[in-house]
C-alpha positions in Angstrom: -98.9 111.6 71.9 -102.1 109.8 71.9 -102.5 106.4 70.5 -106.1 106.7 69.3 -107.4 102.4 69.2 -111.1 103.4 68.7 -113.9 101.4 70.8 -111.9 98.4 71.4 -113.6 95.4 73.3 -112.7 95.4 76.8 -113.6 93.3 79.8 -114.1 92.9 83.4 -115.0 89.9 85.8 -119.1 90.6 85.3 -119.3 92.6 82.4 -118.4 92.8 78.2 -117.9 96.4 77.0 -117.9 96.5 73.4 -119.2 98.9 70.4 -123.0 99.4 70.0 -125.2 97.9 67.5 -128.7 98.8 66.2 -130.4 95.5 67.5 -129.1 97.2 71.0 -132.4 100.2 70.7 -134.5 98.1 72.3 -132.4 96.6 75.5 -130.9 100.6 75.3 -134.9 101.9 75.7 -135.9 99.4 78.1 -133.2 99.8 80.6 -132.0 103.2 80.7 -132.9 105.8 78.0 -137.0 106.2 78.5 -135.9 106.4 82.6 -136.2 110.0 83.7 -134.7 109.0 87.2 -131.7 107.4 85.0 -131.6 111.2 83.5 -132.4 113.2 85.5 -128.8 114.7 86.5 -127.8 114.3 82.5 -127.7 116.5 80.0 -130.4 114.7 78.1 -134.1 113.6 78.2 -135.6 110.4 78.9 -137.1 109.0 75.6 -140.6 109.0 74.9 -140.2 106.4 72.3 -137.8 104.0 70.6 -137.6 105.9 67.5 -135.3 108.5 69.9 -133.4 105.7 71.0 -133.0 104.4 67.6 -132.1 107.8 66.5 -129.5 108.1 69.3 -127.9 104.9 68.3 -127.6 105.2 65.0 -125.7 108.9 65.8 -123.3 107.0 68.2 -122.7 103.6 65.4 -121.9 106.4 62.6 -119.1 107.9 65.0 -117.3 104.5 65.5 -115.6 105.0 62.2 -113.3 107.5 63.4 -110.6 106.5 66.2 -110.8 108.8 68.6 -114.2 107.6 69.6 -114.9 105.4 72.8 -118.7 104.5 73.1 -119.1 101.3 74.6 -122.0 99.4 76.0 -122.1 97.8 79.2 -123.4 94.2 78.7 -123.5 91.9 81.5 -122.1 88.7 80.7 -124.2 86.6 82.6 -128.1 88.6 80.3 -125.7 89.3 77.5 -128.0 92.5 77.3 -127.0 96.0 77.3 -127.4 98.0 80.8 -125.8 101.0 80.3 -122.9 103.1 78.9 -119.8 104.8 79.2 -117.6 106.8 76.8 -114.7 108.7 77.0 -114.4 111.9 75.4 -111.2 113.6 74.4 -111.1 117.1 75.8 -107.4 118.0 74.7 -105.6 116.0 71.9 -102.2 118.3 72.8 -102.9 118.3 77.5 -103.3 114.6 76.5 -106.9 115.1 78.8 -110.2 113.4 78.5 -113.5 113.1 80.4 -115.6 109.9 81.0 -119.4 109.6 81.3 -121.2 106.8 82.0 -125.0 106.0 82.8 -126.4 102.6 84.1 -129.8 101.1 84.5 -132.0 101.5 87.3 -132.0 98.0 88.2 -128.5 97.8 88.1 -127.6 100.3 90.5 -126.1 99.7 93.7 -124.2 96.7 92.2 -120.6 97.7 91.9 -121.2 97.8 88.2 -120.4 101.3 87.4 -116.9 101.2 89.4 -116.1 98.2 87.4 -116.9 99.5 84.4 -115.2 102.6 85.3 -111.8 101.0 86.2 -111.3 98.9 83.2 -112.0 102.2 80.8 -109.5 104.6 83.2 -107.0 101.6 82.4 -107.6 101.9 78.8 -107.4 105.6 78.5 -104.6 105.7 80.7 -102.4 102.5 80.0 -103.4 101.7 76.0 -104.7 104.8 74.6 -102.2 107.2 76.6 -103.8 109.8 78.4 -102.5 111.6 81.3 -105.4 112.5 82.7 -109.2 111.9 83.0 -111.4 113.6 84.3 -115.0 113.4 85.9 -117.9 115.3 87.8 -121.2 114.6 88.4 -123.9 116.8 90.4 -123.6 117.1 94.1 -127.1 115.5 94.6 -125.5 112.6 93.0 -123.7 111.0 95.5 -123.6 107.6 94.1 -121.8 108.5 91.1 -119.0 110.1 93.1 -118.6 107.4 94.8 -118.0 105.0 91.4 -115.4 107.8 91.2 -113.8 107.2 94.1 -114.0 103.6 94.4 -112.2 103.7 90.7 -109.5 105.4 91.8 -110.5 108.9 91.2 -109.1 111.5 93.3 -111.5 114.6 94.8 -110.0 117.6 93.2 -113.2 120.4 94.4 -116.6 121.6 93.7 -117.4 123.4 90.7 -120.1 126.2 90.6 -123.0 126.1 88.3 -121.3 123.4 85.9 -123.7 121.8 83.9 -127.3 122.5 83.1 -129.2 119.1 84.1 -133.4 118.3 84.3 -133.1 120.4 87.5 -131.7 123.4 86.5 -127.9 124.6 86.9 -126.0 122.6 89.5 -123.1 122.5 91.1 -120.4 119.4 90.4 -118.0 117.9 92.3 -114.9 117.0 89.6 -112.7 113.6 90.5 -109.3 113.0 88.0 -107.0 110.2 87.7 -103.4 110.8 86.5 -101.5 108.0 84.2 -99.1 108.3 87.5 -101.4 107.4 89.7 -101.4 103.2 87.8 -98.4 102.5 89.2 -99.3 103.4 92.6 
C-alpha cells in the first residue's frame, strides 16, 4: 500500500524542496516559466505574462490539500529563490507506479541540480511514500535530461514511439525507471 505524506519538505546538500507559495509567481516567471527554451520539450507554453504564472500557481497551491500530491519547488539554499520544479505524479495507486517531472532554470543548467533534486524525490517516493516503481522519459533531443536520469539512479528501459506531443510536434522518448529494489543496491 501507499503511504500518501503529501508535499513534505525535503532536502539536499544545495537545495530546499518544499511546497509552493503565491509570493513564488514572480521568481517562478522569471526563471523558468516565460522561457520557451525551458519549454520547449514540455507539454506546456512559455508564459507571456505573470498572470499565467500566477494562474498556474494558484492551480498547483489548491492541490496541496489532498495527499497524494507532490509539487515542490526547487529553491537553492544559498538565493533562497525558487529555480525550478519537480513533482511526482501517481500513475497506479494499486501497481504502486508513479512518474516524475521536473523542469529547471536556464541558468541553472548544467549544474548537477536536477540529479540532486531527482535523487532525494526517488528516495521519497521509494523509501517514505512506498512506491515500487518510478518512472521517467523525456524526448530523445533531450539528452541532458536523460542524463539527470541516469546519474539518479534511473535505469534505461527503451525508446518509446511518438510519446508525447511537445512545442515540436510528436517525439519520440526514451523511458528510465527505478525499482524500490534497486535502494538497497
Amino acid at each position: 500500500m501507499l503511504n500518501h505524506k503529501g508535499t513534505v519538505t525535503l532536502e539536499t546538500a544545495r537545495l530546499i524542496l518544499r511546497k509552493f507559495v503565491f509570493e513564488d509567481a514572480e521568481n517562478m516567471f522569471a526563471n523558468w516559466s516565460n522561457d520557451a527554451e525551458v519549454a520547449k520539450y514540455m507539454r506546456w507554453n512559455e508564459h507571456n505574462d505573470i498572470n499565467e504564472t500566477k494562474k498556474n500557481l494558484r492551480n498547483r497551491i489548491e492541490k496541496y490539500q489532498e495527499p497524494s500530491t507532490y509539487y515542490w519547488a526547487i529553491i537553492m539554499k544559498t538565493t533562497n529563490n525558487p529555480i525550478g520544479n519537480i513533482a511526482l505524479i501517481t500513475s497506479s495507486e494499486y501497481d504502486m507506479c508513479a512518474d516524475v517531472a521536473y523542469c529547471i532554470g536556464r541558468g541553472y543548467w548544467g549544474q548537477g541540480i536536477a540529479t540532486e533534486a531527482l535523487k532525494r524525490v526517488l528516495e521519497f517516493g521509494l523509501a517514505v511514500v512506498n512506491f515500487n516503481r518510478i518512472e521517467a522519459y523525456h524526448s530523445v533531443n533531450n539528452i541532458a535530461s536523460g542524463r539527470a536520469m541516469q546519474k539518479a539512479g534511473m535505469k534505461y528501459e527503451g525508446r518509446m514511439r511518438q510519446k508525447y506531443r511537445s512545442h515540436v510536434g510528436f517525439e519520440d522518448s526514451d523511458l528510465y525507471a527505478i525499482l524500490k529494489e534497486d535502494l538497497s543496491r
